[in-house]
C-alpha positions as semicolon CSV with decimal commas, in nm:
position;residue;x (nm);y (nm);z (nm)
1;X;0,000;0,000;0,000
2;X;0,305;0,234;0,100
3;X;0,435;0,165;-0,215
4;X;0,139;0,259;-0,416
5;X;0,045;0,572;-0,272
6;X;0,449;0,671;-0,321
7;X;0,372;0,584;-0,723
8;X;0,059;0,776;-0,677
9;X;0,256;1,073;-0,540
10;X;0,546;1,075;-0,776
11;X;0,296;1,112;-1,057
12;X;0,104;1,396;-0,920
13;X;0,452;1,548;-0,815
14;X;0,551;1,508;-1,219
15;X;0,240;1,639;-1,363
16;X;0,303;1,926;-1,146
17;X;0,643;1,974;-1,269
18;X;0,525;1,949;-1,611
19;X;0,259;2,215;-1,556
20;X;0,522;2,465;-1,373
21;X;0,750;2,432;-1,730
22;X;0,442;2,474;-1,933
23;X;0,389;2,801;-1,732
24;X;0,695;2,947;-1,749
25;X;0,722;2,838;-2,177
26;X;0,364;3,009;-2,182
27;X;0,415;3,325;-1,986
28;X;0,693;3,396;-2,193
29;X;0,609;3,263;-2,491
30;X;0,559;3,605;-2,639
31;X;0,913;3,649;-2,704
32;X;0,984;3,379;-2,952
33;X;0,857;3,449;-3,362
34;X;0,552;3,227;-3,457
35;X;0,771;3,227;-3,736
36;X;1,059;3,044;-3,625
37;X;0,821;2,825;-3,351
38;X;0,510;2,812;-3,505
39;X;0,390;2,604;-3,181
40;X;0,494;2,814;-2,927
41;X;0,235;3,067;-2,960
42;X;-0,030;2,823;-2,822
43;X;0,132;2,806;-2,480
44;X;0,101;3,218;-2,460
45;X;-0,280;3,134;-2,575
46;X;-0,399;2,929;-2,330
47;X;-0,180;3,071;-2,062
48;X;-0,505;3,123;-1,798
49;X;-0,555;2,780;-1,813
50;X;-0,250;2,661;-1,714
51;X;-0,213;2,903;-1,453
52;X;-0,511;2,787;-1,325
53;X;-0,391;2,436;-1,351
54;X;-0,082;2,508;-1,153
55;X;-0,303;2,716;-0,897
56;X;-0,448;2,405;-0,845
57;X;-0,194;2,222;-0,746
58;X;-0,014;2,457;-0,561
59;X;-0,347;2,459;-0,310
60;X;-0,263;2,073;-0,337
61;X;0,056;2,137;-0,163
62;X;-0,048;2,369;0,045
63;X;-0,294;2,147;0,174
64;X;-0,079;1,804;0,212
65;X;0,157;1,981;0,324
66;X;0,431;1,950;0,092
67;X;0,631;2,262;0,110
68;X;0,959;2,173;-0,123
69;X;0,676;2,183;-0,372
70;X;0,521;2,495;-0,223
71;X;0,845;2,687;-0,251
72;X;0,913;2,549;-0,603
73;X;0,558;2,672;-0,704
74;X;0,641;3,018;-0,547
75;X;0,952;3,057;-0,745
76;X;0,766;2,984;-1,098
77;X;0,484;3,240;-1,041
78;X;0,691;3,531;-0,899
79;X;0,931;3,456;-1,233
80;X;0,606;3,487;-1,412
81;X;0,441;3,776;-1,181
82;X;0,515;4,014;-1,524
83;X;0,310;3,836;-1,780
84;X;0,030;3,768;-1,498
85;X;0,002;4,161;-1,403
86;X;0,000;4,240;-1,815
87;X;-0,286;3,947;-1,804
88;X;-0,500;4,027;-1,460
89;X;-0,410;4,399;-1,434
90;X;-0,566;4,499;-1,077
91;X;-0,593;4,866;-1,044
92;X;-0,836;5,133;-0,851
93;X;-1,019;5,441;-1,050
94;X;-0,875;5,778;-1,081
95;X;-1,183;5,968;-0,901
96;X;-1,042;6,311;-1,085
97;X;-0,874;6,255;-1,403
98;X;-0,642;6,557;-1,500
99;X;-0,849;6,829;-1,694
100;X;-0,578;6,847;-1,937
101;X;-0,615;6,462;-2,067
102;X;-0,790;6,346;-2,364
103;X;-1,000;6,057;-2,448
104;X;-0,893;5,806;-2,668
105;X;-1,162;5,505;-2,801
106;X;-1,106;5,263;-2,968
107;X;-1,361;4,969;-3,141
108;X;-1,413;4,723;-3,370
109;X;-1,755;4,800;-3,522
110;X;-1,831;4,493;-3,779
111;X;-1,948;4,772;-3,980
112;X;-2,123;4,933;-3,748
113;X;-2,336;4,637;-3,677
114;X;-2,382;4,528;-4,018
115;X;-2,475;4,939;-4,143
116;X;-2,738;4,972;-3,913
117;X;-2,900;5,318;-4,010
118;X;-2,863;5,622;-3,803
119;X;-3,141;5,845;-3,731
120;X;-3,280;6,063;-3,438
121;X;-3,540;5,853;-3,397
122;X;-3,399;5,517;-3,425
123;X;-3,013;5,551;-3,364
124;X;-2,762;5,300;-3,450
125;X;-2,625;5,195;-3,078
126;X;-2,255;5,190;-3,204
127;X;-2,280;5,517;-3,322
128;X;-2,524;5,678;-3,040
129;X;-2,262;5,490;-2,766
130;X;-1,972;5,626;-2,915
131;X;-2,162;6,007;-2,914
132;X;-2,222;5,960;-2,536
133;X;-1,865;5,871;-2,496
134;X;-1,781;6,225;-2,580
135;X;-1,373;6,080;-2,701
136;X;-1,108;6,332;-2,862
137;X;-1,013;6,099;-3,050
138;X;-1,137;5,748;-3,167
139;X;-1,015;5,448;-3,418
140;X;-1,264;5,241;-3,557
141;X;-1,157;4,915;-3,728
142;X;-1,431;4,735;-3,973
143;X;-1,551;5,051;-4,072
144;X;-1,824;5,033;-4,253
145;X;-2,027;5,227;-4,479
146;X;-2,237;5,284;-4,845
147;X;-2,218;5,539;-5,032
148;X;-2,646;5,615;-5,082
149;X;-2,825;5,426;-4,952
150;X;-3,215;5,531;-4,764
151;X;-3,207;5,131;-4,583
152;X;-2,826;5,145;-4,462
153;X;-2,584;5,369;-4,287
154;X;-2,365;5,603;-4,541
155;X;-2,068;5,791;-4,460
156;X;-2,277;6,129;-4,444
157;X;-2,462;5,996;-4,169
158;X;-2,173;5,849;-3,958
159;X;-2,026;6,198;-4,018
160;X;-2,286;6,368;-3,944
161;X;-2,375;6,188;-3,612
162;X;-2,072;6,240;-3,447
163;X;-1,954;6,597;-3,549
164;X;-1,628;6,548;-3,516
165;X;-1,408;6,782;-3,730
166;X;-1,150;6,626;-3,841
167;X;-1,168;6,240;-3,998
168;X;-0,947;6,030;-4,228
169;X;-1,035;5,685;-4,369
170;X;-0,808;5,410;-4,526
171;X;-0,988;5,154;-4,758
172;X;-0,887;4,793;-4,745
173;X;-0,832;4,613;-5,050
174;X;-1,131;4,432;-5,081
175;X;-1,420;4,699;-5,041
176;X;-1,690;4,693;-5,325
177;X;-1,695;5,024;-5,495
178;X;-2,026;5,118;-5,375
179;X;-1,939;5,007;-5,014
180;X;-1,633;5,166;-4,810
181;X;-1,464;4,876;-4,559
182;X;-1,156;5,023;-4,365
183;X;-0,977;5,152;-4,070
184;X;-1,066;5,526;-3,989
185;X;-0,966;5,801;-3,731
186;X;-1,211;6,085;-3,612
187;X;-1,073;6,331;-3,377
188;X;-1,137;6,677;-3,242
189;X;-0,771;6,765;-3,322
190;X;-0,618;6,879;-3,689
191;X;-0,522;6,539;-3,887
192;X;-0,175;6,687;-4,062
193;X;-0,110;6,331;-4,219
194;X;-0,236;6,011;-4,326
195;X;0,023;5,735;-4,418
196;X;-0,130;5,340;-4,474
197;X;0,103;5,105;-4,396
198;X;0,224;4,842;-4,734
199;X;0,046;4,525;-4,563
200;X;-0,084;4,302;-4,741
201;X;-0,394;4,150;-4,647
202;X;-0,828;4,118;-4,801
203;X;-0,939;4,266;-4,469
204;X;-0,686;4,409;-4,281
205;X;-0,466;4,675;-4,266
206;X;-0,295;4,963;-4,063
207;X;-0,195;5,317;-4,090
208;X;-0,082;5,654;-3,924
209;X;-0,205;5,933;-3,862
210;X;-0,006;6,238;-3,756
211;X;-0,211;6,459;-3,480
212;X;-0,186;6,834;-3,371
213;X;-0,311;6,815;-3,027
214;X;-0,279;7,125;-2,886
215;X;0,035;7,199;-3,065
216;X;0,237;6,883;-2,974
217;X;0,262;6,647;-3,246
218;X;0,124;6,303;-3,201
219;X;0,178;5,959;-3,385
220;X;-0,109;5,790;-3,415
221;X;-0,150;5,450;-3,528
222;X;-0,482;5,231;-3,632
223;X;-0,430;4,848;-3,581
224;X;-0,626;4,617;-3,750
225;X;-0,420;4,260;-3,768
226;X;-0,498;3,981;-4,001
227;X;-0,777;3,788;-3,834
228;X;-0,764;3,441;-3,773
229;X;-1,032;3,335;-4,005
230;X;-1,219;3,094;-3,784
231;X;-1,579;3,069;-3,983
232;X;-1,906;3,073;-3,760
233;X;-1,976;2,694;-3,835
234;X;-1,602;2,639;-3,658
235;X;-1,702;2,869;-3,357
236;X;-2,039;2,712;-3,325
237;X;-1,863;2,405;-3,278
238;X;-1,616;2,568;-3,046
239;X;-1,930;2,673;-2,801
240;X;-2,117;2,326;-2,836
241;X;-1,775;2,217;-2,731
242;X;-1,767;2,445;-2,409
243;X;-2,113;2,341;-2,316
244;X;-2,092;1,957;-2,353
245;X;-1,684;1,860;-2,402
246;X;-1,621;1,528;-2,521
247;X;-1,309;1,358;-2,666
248;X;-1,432;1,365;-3,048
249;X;-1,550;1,739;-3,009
250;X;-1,169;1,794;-2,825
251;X;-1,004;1,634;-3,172
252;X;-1,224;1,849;-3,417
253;X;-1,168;2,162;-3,195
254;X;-0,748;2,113;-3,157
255;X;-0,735;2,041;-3,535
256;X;-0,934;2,356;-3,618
257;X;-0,720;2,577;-3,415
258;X;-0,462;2,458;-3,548
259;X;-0,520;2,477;-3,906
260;X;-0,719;2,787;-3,838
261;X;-0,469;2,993;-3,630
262;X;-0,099;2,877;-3,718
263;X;-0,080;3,032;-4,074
264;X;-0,223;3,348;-3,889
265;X;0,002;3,381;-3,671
266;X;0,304;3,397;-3,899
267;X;0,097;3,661;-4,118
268;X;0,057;3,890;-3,758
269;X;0,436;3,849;-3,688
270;X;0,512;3,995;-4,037
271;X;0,273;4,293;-3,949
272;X;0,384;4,332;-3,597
273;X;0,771;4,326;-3,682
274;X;0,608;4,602;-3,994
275;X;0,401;4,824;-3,729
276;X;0,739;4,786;-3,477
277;X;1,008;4,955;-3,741
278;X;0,724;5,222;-3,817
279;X;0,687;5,354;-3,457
280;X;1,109;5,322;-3,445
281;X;1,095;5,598;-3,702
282;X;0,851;5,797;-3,658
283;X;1,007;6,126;-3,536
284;X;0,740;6,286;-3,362
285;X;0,784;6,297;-2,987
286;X;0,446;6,140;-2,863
287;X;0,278;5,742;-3,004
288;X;-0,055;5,590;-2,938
289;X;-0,113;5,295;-3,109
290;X;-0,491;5,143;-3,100
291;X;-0,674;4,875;-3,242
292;X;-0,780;4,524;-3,278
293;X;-0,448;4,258;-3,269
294;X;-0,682;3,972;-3,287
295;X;-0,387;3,843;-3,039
296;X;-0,380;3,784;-2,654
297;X;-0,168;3,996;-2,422
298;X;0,047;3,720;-2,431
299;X;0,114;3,695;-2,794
300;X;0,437;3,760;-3,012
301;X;0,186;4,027;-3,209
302;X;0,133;4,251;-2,889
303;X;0,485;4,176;-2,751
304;X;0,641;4,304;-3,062
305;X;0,446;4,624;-3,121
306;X;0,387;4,706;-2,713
307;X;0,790;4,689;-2,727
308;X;0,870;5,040;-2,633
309;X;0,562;5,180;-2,514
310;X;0,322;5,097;-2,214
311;X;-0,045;4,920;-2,230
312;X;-0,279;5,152;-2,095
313;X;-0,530;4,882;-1,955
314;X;-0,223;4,692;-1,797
315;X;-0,133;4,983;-1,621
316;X;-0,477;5,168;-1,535
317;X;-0,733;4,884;-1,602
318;X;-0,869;4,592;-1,380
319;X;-0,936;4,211;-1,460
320;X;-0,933;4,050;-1,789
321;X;-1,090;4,307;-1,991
322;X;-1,202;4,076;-2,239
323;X;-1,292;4,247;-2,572
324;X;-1,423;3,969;-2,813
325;X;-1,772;3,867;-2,662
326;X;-1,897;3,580;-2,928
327;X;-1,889;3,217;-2,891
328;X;-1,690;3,203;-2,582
329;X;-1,406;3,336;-2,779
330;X;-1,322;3,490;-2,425
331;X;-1,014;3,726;-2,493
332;X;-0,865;4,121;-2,467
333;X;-0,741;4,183;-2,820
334;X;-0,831;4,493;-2,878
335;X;-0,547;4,762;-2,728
336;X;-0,475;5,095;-2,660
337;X;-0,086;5,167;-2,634
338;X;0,120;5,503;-2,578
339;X;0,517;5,600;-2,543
340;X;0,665;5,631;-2,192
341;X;0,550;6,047;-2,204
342;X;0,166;5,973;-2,209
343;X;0,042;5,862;-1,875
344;X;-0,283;5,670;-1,889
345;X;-0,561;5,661;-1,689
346;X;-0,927;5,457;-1,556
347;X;-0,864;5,205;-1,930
348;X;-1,203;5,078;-1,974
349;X;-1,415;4,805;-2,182
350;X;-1,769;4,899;-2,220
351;X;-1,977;4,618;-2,237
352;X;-2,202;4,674;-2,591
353;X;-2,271;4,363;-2,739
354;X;-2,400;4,568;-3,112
355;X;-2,044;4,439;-3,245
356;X;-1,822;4,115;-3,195
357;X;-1,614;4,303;-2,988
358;X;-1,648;4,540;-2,692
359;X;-1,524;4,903;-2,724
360;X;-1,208;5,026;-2,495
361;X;-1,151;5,350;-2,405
362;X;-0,867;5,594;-2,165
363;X;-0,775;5,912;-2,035
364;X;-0,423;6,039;-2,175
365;X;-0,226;6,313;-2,047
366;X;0,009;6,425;-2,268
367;X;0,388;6,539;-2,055
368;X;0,562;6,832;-2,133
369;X;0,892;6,709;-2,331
């Protein structure tokens, strides 16, 4: 009997060991080029899980009182305390934000909820959200509009509806002519220039846009990274799987992510190393960088372009944040960055459901240089 519940112990003490590497390849997993590893990006993406797995087991040793493991357990998570703060941010409000900030908001739209019209009477939620919102500045990605159209939203009326003075749009490659599909910036400050970024991609894209805000010059970029192309028969499947798991549904679900999400990967790492040499050279003193990574904040996509500059909702924010809200897809890719002389403050995710993803918006006060 002794020398069965020994066995029995040595195997729970090795699947522990193997989670504790798994953590530390996953929280750091960001580093390496999907590129070069094309596996190691699924450690970074399931990275709450197996922190949760060795949570588990660390309450295991707490419990039988096994403390060489206890200590051993300690040492992994404070070598990992970096990527868990950037994940689980925990932070309290700014009760008075600085009157001299501005507010930055960000959002994937899906086309404004598939060009829901815009009216007085009968307002588009997107739009009317964003209009209570009251930002400075904000980036919409899957902007979309028609040109005329009585039945769907057109570009006058988006205008229109949030009087904002100053707006620049970048069409993606594959937009009808009748039909405008982009990235686009509106802001209350001057737009001096608008420079799209060469990436190559159906439905993505990036660009800059170089701000006046109150007479200090701001680089602006709109993020929208090549999506991963999952179709909404595969994330049906992906929720039936969440409600009632089983070992076939596991097979069909691991295949699909991998087929689905390892040629995307590589095609973000190209655009992330792109988006990273662009903010090297810009020349103006100030960057914010928003948008929709369609990457984790442990991801070699985020890693790369968050290089030099800090994560608002990391620093200001609290919890997950989750931003995608369909088919359990539960995950902050959506991001608001800025250089080391913006300070951030009270990073928020509304909770809108009108779009696949939810908006996220800060306060940014702008140092003197």
């Amino acid at each position: 009997m002794k020398q069965f519940k020994k066995f029995i112990w040595n195997i729970v003490t090795i699947l522990s060991c193997i989670g504790l590497i798994a953590l530390l390849v996953s929280a750091f997993s960001d580093r390496v080029s999907p590129l070069n590893y094309p596996y190691i990006p699924f450690f970074g993406l399931f990275f709450p899980f197996i922190l949760a797995y060795n949570a588990a087991f660390f309450v295991l040793w707490i419990l039988f009182r096994k403390w060489t493991q206890v200590v051993l357990s300690l040492v992994v998570f404070v070598a990992c305390i970096g990527p868990v703060r950037h994940y689980f941010p925990i932070h309290s409000r700014t009760k008075e934000v600085p009157e001299n900030c501005i507010k930055v908001l960000t959002y994937n739209v899906m086309r404004f909820n598939h060009l829901k019209k815009h009216t007085r009477n009968n307002p588009n939620p997107i739009i009317q959200y964003v209009i209570n919102q009251n930002p400075d500045i904000v980036c919409f990605q899957e902007h979309g509009t028609v040109l005329k159209d009585k039945k769907h939203l057109t570009e006058k009326d988006l205008i229109e509806a949030l009087k904002m003075p100053y707006h620049e749009m970048i069409r993606i490659e594959h937009s009808p002519s009748d039909h405008f599909y982009g990235i686009s910036v509106f802001s209350k400050f001057p737009i001096l220039s608008v420079e799209k970024f060469p990436i190559e991609s159906s439905y993505n894209g990036a660009a800059l846009f170089e701000l006046d805000i109150n007479g200090k010059k701001v680089s602006l970029i709109n993020v929208h990274l090549e999506s991963n192309k999952i179709t909404s028969d595969e994330r049906s499947g992906y929720y039936k799987f969440t409600m009632e798991p089983n070992t076939q549904k596991l097979e069909a679900f691991t295949h699909m992510m991998f087929q689905r999400l390892t040629p995307a990967y590589k095609i973000r790492a190209k655009q992330a190393e792109l988006i990273n040499a662009e903010i090297k050279k810009s020349k103006n003193p100030y960057t914010i960088v928003c948008g929709d990574f369609n990457d984790t904040p442990i991801s070699y996509a985020r890693y790369k372009i968050n290089e030099n500059l800090s994560d608002a909702f990391s620093d200001t924010g609290s919890g997950m944040g989750i931003t995608f809200n369909q088919h359990r897809f539960l995950f902050r890719i959506d991001y608001i960055f800025h250089s080391k002389n913006i300070k951030a403050y009270n990073c928020t995710v509304g909770k809108l459901r009108d779009s696949d993803h939810y908006p996220v918006w800060t306060y940014l006060e702008l140092s003197d240089n």
